[in-house]
C-alpha positions as CSV (number, residue, x, y, z in Angstrom):
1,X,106.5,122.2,101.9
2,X,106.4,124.3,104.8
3,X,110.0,125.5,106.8
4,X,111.2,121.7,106.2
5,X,107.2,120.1,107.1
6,X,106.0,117.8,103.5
7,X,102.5,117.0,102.7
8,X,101.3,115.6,99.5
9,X,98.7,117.3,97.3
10,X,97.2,114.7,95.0
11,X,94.6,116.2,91.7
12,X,92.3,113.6,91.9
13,X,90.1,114.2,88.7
14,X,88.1,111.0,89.1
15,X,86.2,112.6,92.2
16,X,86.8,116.6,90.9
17,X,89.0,117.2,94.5
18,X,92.5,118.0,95.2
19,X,93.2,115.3,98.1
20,X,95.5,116.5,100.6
21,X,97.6,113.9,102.8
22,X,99.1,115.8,105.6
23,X,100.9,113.0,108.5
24,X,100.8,116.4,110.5
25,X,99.8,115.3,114.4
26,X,98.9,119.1,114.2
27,X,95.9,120.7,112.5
28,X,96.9,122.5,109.4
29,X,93.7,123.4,107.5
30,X,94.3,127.0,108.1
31,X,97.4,126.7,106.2
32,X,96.5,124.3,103.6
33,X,93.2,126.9,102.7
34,X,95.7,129.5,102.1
35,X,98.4,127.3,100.4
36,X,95.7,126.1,98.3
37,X,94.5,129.7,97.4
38,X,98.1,130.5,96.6
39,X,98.8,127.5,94.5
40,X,96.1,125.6,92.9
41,X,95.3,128.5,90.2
42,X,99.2,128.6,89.1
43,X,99.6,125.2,89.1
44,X,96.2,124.7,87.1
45,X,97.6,128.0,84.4
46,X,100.7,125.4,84.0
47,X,98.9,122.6,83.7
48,X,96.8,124.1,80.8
49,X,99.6,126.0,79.5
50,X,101.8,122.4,79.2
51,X,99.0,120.4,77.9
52,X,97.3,123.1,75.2
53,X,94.4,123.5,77.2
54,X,93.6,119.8,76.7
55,X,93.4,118.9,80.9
56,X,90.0,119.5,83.3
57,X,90.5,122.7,85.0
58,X,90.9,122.3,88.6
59,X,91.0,125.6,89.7
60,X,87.4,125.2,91.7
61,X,87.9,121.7,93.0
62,X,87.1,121.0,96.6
63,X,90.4,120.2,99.2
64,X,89.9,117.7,101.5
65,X,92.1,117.1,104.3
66,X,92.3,113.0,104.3
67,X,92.5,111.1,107.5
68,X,95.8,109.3,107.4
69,X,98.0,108.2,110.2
70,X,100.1,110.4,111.9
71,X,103.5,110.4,112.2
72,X,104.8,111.0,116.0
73,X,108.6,111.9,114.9
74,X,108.7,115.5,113.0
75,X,111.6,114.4,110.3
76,X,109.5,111.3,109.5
77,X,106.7,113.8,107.5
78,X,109.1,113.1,104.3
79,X,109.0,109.8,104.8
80,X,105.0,109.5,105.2
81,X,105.0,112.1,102.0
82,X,106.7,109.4,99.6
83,X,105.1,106.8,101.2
84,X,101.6,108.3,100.5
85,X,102.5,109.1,96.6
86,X,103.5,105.3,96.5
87,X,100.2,103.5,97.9
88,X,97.4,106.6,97.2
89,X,95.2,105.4,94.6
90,X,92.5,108.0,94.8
91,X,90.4,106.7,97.6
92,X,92.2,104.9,99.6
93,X,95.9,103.4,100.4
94,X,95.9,100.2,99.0
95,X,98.0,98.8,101.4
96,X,97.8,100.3,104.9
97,X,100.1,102.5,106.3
98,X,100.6,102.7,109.9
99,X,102.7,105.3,112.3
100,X,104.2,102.2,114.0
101,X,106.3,101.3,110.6
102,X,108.0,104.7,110.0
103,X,111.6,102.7,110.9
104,X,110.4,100.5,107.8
105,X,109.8,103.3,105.5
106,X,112.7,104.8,105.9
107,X,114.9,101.5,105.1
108,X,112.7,101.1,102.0
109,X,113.9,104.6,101.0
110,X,117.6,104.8,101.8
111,X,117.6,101.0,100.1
112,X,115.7,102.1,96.9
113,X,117.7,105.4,96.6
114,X,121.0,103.6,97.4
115,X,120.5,100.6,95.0
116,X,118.4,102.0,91.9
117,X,120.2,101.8,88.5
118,X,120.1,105.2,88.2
119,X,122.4,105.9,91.4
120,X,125.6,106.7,89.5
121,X,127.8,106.2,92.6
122,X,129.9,103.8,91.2
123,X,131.6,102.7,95.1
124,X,129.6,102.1,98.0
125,X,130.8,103.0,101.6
126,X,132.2,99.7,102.9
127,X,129.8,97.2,104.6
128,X,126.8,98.3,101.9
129,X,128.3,96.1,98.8
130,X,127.0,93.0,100.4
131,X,123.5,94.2,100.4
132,X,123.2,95.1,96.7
133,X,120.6,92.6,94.6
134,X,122.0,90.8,92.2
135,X,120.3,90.0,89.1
């Protein structure tokens, strides 16, 4: 996360690579090389500290910038960041994700945060009780 801007960083230790999904119409591979500089060795030391030295090291791992689509609203990046962790499997989205659905993605979100089980909210704002599933 840069100044409010999201992009996803996925280990990928099936291809030895850290993907990197930036929605960004902007090029950021400047950044990213020094985020990754500043990052990847931490989060590798915490990753072997958690695990008792028992994961791959990832320290030296290439970081590839993947083409994805790009999103043409700047607080939609968020939204394209959860959206990527959902459908990323490593080599491709499994389902495509296109710029033109951002509207979409968002009411997946706000739906899914405002209905889960685990929203303890016990009284929805008038007008939303009608939409909650019923099982």
């Amino acid at each position: 996360m840069e100044e409010d801007y999201y992009s996803v960083y996925c280990i990928n230790f099936i291809h030895d690579r850290i993907d990197v999904l930036d929605s960004s119409p902007e090029d950021h591979t400047i950044y990213h090389n020094v985020l990754g500089d500043r990052i990847i060795r931490r989060l590798n030391l915490l990753f072997q500290l958690a695990t008792d030295y028992r994961v791959k090291q990832f320290t030296r791992f290439k970081r590839p910038i993947i083409d994805v689509c790009m999103h043409s609203h700047e607080n939609d990046c968020g939204f394209f960041a959860i959206k990527f962790m959902e459908v990323w499997n490593g080599e491709s989205f499994h389902v495509p994700i296109l710029t033109a659905n951002r509207r979409l993605y968002r009411s997946e979100l706000l739906f899914y945060g405002l209905y889960h089980p685990l929203n303890t909210i016990k009284k929805l704002p008038a007008g939303l009780e009608a939409y909650m599933p019923r099982l």
